[in-house]
C-alpha positions in Angstrom: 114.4 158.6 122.8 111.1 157.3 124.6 109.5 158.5 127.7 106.8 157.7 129.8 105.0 160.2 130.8 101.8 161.1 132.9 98.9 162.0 131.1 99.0 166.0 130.3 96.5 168.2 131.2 94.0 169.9 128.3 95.1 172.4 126.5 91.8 174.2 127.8 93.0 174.1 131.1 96.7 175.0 130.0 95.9 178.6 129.6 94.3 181.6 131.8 93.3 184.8 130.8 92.8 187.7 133.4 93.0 191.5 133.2 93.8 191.4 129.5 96.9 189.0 130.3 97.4 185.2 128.7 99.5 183.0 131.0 99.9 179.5 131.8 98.0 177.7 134.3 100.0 176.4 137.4 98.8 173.1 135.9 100.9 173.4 133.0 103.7 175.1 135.0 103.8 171.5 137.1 103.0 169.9 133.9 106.3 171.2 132.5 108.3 170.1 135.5 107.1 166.7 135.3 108.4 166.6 132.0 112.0 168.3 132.1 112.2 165.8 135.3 111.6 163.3 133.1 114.1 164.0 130.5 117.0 165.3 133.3 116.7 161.3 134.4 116.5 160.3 131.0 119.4 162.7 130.3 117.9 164.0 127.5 119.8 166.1 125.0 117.8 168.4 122.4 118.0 167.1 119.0 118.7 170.1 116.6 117.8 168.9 113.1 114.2 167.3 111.9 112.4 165.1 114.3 109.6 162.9 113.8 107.3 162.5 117.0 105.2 159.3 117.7 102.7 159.9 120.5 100.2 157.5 122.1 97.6 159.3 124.9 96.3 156.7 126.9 93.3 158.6 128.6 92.4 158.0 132.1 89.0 159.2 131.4 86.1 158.9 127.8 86.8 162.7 127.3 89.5 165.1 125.6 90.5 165.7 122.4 93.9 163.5 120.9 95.3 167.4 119.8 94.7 169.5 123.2 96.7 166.9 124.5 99.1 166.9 121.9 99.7 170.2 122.4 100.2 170.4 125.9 103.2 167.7 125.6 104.4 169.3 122.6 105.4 172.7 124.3 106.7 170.8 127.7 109.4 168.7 125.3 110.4 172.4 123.8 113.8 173.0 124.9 114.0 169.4 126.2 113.9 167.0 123.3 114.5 169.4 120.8 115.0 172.5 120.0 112.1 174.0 118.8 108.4 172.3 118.0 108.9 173.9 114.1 111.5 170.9 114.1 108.4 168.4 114.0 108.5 167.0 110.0 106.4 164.2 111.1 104.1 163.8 113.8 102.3 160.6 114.7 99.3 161.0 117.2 97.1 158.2 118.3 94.9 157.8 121.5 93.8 154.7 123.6 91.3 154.3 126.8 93.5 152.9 129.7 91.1 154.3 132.6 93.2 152.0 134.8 96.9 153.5 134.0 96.6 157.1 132.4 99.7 158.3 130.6 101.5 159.4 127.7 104.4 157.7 125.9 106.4 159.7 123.4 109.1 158.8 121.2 111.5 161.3 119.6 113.7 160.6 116.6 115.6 162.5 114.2 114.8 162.3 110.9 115.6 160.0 108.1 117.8 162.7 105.5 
């Protein structure tokens, strides 16, 4: 499966910390949505077994790191388009400047036995 996808916020963003709490940000929490939109149009079943994951960040913007992005993406497939991210076997992560048209594209597949 492959889906385009808008470009995920940082992982530095993705999580707050007040009064001795961790929780998400509401950008991830919209972040999240985006994505299990995504995959409910898609219609998206979760693969169960090993996946290998190809993902290509095409920034909007010079700045960010290729795995806080990674990250962010990773956690919004979970439950999605698999399982659970300790399914990953393989992951292939590259990043591109696109300032014009921002986004992610992701491609899921089960792995070869």
């Amino acid at each position: 499966m492959t889906l385009d996808l808008p470009e995920p916020p940082s992982a530095n963003v993705y999580w707050k910390h007040a009064k001795g709490r961790t929780y998400v940000s509401l950008e991830a929490v919209q972040y999240r949505l985006v994505v299990l939109a995504a995959c409910t149009r898609k219609r998206v079943k979760p693969l169960t077994g090993p996946v290998v994951v190809t993902f290509h960040w095409y920034r909007g913007r010079a700045s960010g790191d290729l795995d806080n992005r990674w990250k962010v993406l990773g956690d919004a497939l979970q439950g999605h388009a698999y399982t659970d991210d300790k399914q990953i076997v393989e992951l292939h992560a590259y990043r591109h400047d696109r300032p014009r048209d921002p986004g992610v594209t992701v491609t899921i597949e089960e792995a070869p036995q």
